[in-house]
C-alpha atoms as an extended CHARMM CRD file, in Angstrom:
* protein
*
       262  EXT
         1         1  UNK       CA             70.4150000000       92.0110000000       69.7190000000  PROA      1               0.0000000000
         2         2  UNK       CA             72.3400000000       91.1260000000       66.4990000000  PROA      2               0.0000000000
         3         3  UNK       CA             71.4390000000       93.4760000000       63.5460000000  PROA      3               0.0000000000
         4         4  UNK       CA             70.5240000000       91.7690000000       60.5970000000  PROA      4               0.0000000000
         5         5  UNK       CA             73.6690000000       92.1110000000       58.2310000000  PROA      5               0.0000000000
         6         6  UNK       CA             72.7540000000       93.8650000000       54.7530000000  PROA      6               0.0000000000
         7         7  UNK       CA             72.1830000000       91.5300000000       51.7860000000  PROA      7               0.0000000000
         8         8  UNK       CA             74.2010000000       93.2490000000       49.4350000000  PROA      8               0.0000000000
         9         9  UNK       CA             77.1880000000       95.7020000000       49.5670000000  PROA      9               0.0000000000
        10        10  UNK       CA             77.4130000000       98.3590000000       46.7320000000  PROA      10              0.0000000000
        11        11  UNK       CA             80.6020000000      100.4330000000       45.9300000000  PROA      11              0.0000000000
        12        12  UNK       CA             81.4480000000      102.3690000000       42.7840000000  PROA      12              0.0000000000
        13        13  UNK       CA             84.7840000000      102.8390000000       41.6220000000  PROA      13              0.0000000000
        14        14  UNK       CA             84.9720000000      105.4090000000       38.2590000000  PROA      14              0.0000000000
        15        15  UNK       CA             83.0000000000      103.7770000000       35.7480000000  PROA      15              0.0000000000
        16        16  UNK       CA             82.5620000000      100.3700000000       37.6970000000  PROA      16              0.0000000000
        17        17  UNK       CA             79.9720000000       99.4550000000       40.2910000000  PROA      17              0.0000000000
        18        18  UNK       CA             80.4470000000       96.2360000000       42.4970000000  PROA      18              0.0000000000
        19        19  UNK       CA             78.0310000000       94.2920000000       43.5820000000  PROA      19              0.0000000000
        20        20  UNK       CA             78.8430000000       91.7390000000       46.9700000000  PROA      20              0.0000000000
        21        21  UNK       CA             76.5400000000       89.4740000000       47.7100000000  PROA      21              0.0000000000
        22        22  UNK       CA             76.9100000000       89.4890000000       51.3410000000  PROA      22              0.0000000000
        23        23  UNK       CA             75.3290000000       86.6140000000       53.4460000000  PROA      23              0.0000000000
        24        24  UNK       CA             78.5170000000       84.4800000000       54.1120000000  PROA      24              0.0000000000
        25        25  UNK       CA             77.2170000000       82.6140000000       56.6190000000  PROA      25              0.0000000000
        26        26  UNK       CA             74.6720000000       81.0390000000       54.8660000000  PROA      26              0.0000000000
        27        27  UNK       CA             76.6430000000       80.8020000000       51.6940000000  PROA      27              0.0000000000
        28        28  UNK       CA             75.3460000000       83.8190000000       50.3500000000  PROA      28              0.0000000000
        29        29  UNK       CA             72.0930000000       81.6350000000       49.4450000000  PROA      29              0.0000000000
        30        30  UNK       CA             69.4870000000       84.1930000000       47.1170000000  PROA      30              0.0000000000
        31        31  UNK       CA             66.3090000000       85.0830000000       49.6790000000  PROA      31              0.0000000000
        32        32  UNK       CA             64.2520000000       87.2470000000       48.9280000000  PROA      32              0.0000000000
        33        33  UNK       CA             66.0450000000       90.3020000000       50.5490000000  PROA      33              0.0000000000
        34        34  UNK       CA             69.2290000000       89.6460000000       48.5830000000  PROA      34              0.0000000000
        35        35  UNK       CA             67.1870000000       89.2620000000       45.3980000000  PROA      35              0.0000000000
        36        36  UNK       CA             65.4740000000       92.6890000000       46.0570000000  PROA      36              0.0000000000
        37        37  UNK       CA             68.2250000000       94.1370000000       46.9270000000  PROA      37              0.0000000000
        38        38  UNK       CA             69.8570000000       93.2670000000       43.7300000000  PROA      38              0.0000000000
        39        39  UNK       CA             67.5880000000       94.0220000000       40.8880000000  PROA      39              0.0000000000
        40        40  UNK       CA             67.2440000000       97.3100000000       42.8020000000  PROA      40              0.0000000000
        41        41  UNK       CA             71.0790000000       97.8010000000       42.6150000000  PROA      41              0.0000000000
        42        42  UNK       CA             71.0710000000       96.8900000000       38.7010000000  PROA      42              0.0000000000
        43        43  UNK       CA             68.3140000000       99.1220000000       37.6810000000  PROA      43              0.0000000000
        44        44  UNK       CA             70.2990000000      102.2140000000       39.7680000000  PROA      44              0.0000000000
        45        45  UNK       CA             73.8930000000      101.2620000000       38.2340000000  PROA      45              0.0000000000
        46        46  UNK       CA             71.9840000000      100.8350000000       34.3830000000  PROA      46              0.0000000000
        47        47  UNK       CA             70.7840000000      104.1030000000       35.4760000000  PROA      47              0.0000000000
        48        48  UNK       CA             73.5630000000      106.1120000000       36.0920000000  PROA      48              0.0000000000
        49        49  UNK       CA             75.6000000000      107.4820000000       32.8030000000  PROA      49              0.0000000000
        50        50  UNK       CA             78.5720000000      107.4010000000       34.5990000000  PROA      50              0.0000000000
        51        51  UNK       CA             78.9640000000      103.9500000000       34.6450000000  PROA      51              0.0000000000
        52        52  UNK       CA             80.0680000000      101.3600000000       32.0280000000  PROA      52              0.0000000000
        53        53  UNK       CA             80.9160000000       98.1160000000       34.0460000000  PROA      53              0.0000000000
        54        54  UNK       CA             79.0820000000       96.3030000000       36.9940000000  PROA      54              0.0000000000
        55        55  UNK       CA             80.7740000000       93.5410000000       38.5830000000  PROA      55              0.0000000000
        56        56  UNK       CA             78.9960000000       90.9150000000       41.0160000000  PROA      56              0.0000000000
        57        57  UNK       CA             80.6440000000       89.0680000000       43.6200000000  PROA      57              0.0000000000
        58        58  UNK       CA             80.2460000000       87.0920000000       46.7810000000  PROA      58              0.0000000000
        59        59  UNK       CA             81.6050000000       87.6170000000       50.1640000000  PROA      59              0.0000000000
        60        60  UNK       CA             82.8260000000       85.1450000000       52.4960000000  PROA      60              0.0000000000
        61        61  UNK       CA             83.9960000000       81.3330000000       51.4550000000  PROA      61              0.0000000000
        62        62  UNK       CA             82.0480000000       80.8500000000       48.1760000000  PROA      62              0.0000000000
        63        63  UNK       CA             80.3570000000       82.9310000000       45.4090000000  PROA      63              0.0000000000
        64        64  UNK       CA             77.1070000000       81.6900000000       45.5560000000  PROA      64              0.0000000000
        65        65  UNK       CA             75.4790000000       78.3720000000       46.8950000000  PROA      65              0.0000000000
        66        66  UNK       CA             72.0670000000       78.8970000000       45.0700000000  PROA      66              0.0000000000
        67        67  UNK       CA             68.4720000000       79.3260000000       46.5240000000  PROA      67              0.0000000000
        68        68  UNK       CA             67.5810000000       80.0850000000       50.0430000000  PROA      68              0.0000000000
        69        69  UNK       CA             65.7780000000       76.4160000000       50.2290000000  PROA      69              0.0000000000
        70        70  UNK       CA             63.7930000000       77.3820000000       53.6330000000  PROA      70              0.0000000000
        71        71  UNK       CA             61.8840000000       80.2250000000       51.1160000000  PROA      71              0.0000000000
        72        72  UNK       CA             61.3200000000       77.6730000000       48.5300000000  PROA      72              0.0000000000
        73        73  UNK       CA             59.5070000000       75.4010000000       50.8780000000  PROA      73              0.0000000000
        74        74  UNK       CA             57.5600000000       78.3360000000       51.9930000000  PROA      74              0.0000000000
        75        75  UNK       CA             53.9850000000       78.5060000000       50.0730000000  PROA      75              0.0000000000
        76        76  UNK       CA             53.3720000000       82.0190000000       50.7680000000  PROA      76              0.0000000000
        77        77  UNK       CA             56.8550000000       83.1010000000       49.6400000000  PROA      77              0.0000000000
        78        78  UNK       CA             57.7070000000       80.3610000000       46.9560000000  PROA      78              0.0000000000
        79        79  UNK       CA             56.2920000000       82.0360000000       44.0150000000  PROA      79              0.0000000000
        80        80  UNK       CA             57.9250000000       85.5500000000       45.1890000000  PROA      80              0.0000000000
        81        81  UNK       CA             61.0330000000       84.2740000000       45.3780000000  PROA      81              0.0000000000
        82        82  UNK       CA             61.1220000000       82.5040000000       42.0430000000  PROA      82              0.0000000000
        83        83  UNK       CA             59.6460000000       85.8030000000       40.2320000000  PROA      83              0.0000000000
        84        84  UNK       CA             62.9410000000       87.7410000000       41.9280000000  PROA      84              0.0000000000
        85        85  UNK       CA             65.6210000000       84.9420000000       40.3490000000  PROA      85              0.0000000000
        86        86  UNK       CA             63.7500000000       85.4430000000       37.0700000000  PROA      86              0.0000000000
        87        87  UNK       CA             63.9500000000       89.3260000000       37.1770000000  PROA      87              0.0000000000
        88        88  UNK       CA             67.2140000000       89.4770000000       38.6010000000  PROA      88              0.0000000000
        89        89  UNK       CA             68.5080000000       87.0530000000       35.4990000000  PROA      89              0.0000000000
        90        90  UNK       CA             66.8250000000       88.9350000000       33.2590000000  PROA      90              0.0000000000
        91        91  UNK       CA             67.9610000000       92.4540000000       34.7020000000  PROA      91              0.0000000000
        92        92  UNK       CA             71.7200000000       91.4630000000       34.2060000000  PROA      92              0.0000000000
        93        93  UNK       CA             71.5740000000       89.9110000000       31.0950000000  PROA      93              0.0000000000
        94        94  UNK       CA             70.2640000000       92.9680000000       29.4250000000  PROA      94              0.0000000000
        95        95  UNK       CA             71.6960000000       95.3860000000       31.6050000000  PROA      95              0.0000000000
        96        96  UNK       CA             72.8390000000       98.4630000000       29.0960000000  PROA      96              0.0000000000
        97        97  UNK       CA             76.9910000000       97.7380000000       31.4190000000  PROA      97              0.0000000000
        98        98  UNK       CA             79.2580000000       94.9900000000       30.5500000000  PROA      98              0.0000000000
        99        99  UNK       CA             78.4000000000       92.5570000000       33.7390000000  PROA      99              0.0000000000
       100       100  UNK       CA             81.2860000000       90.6980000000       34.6870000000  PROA      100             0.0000000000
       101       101  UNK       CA             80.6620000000       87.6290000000       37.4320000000  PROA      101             0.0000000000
       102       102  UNK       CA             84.2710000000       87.3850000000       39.6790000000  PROA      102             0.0000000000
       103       103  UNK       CA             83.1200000000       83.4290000000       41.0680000000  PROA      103             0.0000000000
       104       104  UNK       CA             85.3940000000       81.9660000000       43.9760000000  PROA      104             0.0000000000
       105       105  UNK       CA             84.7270000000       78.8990000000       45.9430000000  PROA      105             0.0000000000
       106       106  UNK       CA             81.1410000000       77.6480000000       44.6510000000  PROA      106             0.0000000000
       107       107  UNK       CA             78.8340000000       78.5660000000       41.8710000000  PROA      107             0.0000000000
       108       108  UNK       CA             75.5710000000       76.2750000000       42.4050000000  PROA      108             0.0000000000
       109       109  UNK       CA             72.4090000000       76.5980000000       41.0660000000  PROA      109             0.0000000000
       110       110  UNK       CA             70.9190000000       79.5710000000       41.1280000000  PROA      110             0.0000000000
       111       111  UNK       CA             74.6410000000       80.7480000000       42.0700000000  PROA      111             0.0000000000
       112       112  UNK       CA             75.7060000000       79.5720000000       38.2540000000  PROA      112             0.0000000000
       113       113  UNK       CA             72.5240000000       81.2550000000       36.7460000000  PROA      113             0.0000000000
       114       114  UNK       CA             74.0010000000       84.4790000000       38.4000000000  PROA      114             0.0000000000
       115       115  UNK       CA             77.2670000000       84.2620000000       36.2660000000  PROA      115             0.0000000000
       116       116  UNK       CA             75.7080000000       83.0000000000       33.7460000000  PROA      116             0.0000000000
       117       117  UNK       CA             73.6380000000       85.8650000000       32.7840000000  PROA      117             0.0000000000
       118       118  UNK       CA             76.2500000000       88.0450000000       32.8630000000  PROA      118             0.0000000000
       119       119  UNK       CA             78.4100000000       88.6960000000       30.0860000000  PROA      119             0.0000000000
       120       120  UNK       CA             81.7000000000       87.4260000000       31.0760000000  PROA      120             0.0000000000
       121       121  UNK       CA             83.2690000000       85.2190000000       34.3690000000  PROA      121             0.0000000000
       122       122  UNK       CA             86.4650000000       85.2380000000       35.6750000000  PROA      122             0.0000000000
       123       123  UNK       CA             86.5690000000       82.2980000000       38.2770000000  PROA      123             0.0000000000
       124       124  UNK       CA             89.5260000000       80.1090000000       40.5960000000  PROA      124             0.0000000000
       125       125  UNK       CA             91.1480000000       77.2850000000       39.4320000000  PROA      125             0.0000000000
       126       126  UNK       CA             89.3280000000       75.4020000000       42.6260000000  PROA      126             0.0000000000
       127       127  UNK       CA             86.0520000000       77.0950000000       42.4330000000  PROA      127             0.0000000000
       128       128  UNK       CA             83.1900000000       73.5460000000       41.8640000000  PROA      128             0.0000000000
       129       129  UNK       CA             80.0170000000       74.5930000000       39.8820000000  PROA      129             0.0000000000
       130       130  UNK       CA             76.6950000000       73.0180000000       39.6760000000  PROA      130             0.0000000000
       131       131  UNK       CA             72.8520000000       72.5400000000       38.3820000000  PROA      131             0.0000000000
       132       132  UNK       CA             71.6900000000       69.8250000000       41.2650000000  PROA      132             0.0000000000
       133       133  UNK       CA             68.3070000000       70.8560000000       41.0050000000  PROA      133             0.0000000000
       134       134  UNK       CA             66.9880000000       67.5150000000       39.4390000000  PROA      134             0.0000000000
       135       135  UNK       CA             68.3490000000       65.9930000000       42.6070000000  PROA      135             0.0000000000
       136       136  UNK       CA             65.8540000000       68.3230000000       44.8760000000  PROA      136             0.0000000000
       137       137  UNK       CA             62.9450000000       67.5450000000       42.7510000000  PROA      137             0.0000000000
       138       138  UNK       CA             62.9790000000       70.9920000000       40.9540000000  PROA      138             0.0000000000
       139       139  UNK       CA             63.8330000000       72.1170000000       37.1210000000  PROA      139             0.0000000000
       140       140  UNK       CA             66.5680000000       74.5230000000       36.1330000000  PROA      140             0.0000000000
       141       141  UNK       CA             64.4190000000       75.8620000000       34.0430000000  PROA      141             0.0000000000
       142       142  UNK       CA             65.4170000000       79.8140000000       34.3430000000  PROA      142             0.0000000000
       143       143  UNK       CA             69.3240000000       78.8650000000       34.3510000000  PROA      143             0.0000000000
       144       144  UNK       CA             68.2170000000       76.7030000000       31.4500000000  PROA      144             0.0000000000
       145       145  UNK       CA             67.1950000000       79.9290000000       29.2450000000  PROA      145             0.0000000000
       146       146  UNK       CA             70.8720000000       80.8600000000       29.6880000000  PROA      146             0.0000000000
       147       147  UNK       CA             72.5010000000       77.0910000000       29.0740000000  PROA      147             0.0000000000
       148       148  UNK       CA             70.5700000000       77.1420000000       25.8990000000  PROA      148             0.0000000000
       149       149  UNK       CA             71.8770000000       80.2890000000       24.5270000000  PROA      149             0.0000000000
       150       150  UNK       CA             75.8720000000       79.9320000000       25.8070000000  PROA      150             0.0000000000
       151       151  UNK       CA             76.6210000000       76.0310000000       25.4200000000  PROA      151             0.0000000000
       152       152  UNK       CA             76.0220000000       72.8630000000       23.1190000000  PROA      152             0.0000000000
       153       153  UNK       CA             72.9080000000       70.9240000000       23.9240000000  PROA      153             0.0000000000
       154       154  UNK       CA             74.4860000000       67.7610000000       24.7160000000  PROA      154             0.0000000000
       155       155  UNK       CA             76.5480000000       69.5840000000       27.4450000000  PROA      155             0.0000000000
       156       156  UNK       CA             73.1360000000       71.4860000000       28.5980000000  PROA      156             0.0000000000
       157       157  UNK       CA             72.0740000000       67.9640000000       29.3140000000  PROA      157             0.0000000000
       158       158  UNK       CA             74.4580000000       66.5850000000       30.5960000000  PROA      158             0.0000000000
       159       159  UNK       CA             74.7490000000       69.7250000000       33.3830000000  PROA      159             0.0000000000
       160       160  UNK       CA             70.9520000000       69.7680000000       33.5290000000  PROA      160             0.0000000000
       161       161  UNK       CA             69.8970000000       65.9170000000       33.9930000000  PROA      161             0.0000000000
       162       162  UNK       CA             73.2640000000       64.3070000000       35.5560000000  PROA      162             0.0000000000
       163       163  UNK       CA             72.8740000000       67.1480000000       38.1750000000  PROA      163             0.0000000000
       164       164  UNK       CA             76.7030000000       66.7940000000       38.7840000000  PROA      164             0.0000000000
       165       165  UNK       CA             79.8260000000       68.9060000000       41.1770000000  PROA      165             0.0000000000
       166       166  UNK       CA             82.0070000000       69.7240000000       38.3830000000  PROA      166             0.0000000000
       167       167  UNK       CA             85.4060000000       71.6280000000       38.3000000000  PROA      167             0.0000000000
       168       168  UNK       CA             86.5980000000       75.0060000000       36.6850000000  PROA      168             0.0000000000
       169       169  UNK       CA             88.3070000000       73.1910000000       33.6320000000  PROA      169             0.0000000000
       170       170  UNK       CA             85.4710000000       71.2880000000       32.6900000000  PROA      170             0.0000000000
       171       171  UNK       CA             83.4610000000       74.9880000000       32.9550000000  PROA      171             0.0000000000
       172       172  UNK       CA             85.7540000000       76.6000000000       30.5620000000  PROA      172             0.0000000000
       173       173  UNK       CA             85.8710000000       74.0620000000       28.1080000000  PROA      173             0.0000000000
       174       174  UNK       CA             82.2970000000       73.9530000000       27.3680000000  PROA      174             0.0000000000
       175       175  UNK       CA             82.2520000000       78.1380000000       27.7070000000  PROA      175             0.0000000000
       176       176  UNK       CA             80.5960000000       78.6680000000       30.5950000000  PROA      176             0.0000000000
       177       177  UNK       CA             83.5040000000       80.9670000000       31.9130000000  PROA      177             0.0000000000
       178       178  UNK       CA             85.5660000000       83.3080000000       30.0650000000  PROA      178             0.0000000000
       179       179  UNK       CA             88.9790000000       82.6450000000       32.0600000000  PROA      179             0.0000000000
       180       180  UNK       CA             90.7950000000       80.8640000000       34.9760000000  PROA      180             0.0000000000
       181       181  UNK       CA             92.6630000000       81.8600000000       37.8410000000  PROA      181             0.0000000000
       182       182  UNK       CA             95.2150000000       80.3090000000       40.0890000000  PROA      182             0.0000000000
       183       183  UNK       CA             93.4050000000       81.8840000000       43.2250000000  PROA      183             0.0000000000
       184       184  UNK       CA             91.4450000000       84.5060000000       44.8480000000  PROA      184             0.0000000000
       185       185  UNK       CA             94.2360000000       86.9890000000       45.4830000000  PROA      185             0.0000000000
       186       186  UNK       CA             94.5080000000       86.8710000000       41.4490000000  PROA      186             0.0000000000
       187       187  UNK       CA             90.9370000000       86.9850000000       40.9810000000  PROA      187             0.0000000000
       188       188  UNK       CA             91.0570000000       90.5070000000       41.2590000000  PROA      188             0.0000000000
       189       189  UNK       CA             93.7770000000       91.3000000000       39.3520000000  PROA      189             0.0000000000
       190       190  UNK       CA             92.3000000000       89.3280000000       35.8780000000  PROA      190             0.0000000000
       191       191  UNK       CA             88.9060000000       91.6610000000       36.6430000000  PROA      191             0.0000000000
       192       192  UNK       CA             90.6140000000       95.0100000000       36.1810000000  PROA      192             0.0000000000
       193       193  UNK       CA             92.8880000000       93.3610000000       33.3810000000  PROA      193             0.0000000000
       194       194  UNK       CA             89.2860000000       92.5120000000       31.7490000000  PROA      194             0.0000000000
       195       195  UNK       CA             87.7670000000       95.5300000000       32.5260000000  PROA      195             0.0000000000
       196       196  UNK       CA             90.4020000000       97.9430000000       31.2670000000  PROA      196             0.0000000000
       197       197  UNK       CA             89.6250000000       96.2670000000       28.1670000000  PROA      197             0.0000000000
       198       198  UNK       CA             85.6950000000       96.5470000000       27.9350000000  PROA      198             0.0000000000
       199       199  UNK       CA             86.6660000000      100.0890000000       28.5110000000  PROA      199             0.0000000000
       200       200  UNK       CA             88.6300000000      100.4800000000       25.5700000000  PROA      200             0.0000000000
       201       201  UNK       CA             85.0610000000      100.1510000000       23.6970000000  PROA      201             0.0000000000
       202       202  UNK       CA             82.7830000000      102.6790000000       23.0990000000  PROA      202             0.0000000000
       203       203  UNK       CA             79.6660000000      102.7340000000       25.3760000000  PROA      203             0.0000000000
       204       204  UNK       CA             76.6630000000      102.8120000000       23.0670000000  PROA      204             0.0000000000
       205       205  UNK       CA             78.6800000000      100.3950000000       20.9080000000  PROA      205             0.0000000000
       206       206  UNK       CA             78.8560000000       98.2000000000       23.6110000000  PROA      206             0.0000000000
       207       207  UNK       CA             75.0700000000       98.2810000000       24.6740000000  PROA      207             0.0000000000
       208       208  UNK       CA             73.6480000000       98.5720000000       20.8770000000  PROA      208             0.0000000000
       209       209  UNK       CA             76.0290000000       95.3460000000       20.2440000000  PROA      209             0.0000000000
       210       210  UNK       CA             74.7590000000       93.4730000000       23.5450000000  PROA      210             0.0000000000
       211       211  UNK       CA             71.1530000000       94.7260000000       22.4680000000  PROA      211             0.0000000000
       212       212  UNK       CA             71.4910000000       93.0620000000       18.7200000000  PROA      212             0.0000000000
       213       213  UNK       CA             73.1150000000       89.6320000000       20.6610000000  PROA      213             0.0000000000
       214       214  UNK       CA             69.7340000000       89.5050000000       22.5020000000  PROA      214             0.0000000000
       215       215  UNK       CA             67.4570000000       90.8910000000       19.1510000000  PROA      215             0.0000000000
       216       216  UNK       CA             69.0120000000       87.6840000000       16.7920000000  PROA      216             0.0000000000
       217       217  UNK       CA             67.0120000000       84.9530000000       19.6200000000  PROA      217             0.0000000000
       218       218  UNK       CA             63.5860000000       83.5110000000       17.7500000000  PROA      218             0.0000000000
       219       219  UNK       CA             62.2960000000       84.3850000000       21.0190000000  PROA      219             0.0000000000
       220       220  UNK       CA             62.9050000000       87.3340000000       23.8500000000  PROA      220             0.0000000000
       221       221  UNK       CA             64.5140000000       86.8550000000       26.9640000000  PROA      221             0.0000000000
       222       222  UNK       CA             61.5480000000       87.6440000000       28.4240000000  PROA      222             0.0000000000
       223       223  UNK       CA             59.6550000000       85.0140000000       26.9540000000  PROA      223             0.0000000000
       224       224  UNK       CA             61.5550000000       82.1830000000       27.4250000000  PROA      224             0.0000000000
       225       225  UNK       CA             61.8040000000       82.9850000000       31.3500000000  PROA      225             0.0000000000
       226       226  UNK       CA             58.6030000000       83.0800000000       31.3090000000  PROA      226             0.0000000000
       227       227  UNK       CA             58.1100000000       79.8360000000       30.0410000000  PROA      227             0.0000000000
       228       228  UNK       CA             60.6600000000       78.6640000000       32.0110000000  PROA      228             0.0000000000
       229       229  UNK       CA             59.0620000000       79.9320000000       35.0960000000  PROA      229             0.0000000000
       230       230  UNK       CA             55.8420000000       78.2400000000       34.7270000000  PROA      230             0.0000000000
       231       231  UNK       CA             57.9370000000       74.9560000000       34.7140000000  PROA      231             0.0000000000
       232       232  UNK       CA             59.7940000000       75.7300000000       37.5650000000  PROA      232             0.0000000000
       233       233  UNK       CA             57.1080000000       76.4980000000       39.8590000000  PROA      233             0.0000000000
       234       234  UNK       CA             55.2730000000       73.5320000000       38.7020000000  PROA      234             0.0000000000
       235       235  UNK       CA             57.9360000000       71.3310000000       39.9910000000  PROA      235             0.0000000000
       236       236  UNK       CA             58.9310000000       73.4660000000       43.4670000000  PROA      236             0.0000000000
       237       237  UNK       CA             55.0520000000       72.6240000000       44.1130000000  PROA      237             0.0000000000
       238       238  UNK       CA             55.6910000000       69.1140000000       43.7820000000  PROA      238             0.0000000000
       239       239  UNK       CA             56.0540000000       66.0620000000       46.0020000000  PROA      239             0.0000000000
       240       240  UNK       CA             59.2230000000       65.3030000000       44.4850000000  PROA      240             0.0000000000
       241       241  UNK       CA             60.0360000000       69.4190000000       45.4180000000  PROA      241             0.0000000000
       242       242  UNK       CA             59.2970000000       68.4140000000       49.2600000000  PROA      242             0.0000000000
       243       243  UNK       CA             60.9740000000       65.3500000000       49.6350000000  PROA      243             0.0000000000
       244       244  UNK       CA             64.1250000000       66.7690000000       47.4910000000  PROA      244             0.0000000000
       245       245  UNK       CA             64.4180000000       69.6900000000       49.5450000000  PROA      245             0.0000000000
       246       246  UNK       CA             63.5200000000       68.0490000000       53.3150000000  PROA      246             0.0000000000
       247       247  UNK       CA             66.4130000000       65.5700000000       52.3840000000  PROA      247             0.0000000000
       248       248  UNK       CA             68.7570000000       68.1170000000       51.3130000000  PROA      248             0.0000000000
       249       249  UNK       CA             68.1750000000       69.8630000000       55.1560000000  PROA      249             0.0000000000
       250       250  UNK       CA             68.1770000000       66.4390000000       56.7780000000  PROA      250             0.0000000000
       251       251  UNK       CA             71.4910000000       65.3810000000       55.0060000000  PROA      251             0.0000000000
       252       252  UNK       CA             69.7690000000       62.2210000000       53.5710000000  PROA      252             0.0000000000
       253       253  UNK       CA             69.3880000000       60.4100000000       50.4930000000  PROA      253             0.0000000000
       254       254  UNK       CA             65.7610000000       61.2000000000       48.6290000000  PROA      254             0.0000000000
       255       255  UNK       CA             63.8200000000       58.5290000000       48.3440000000  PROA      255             0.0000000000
       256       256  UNK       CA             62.1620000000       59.0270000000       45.0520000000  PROA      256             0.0000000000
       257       257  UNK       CA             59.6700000000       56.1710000000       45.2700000000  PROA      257             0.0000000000
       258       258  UNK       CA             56.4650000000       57.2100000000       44.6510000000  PROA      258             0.0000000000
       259       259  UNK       CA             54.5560000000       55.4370000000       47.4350000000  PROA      259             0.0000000000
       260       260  UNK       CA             56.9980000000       57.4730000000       49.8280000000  PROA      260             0.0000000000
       261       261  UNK       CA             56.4400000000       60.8430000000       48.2960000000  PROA      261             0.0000000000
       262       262  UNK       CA             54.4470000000       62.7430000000       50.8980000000  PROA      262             0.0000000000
């Protein structure tokens, strides 16, 4: 019998903890394990004083593809795994450590809302990001609490309703990365180069000035994920939800019609 790989590698370097998302074979896709596994890892690195930096990463060919779809079509498990994206958002986005995302290959959906919430991402020159969730039927609505905060509207829209593959220069031009890379063997390299620098800072300077970012919102974090979330379930429990996703699996076009919606 083949053991069940673990979801998520953890090694600490000094001050720095790393984080590897670690299903490659299915694109290191966020179930419910991986998601556990995750916010668990967060809350023990923001625990430690010894640590100042947490970087997350993804093994394999890509950083991230998104949601495990075969959980979202699960009733039992749907709401679960939602929850877990919206906890582990909110855990690295006010995680007390700088977060740094190192993205290679692919950064979709939920994969972008990973990077995203942290505070900076160093990514490939050929790494493709996107927000296709209006083309499953569902809303980005917890990546969406991010968008709003980091980018213009009119490029939140046009990410958010076009539901477009787009390219690493078009992601740092609108500031949804920090810096480019020629390739993955660099990747690493421009990570220490940016850590060595958050290091340089003080540590409670750092957190009290990440805490104060996150204090000048009209509303908390919290609050607008869970607004978010209530619109996000609403349209995973759609018909538009279960014809987006089946055609997704079946490698078909949707057929949004609404006498064909089952």
């Amino acid at each position: 019998m083949t053991a069940t790989p673990i979801p998520l590698l953890i090694s600490t370097a000094g001050p720095v903890t790393t984080l590897t998302l670690n299903r490659p074979n299915k694109r290191n896709a966020l179930n419910i394990a991986l998601l556990e596994a995750l916010i668990a890892a967060i809350e023990q690195a923001d625990a430690d004083a010894s640590q100042r930096v947490l970087i997350i990463r993804g093994a394999g060919t890509v950083f991230c593809a998104g949601l495990d779809l075969s959980e979202a079509q699960d009733a039992d498990r749907a709401h679960l795994s939602a929850n877990l994206v919206a906890q582990s958002l909110l855990k690295l986005s006010s995680s007390r450590l700088a977060t740094v995302a190192a993205v290679h290959g692919a950064a979709i959906a939920g994969g972008a809302g990973l990077m995203s919430a942290c505070d900076f991402t160093v990514a490939t020159r050929t790494t493709k990001f996107g927000f296709p969730e209006v083309r499953r039927g569902l809303v980005a609505g917890l990546i969406m609490t991010f968008l709003r905060r980091q980018l213009r509207e009119r490029d939140v829209r046009e990410l958010l309703i076009l539901g477009e593959i787009f390219g690493s220069d078009q992601a740092l031009n609108i500031g949804l990365l920090n810096r480019i890379v020629g390739d993955v063997e660099s990747l690493d390299q421009a990570v220490q180069t940016l850590i060595s620098s958050i290091l340089q800072g003080a540590p409670e300077a750092i957190t009290r000035t990440k805490k104060l970012l996150g204090d000048m919102w009209p509303h908390t974090l919290q609050h607008d994920l869970d607004h978010a979330l209530a619109f996000h379930m609403e349209a995973r429990n759609s018909a538009e939800a279960k014809e987006g996703i089946a055609a997704y699996h079946e490698k078909r076009a949707p057929n949004w019609a609404p006498e064909k919606l089952p």
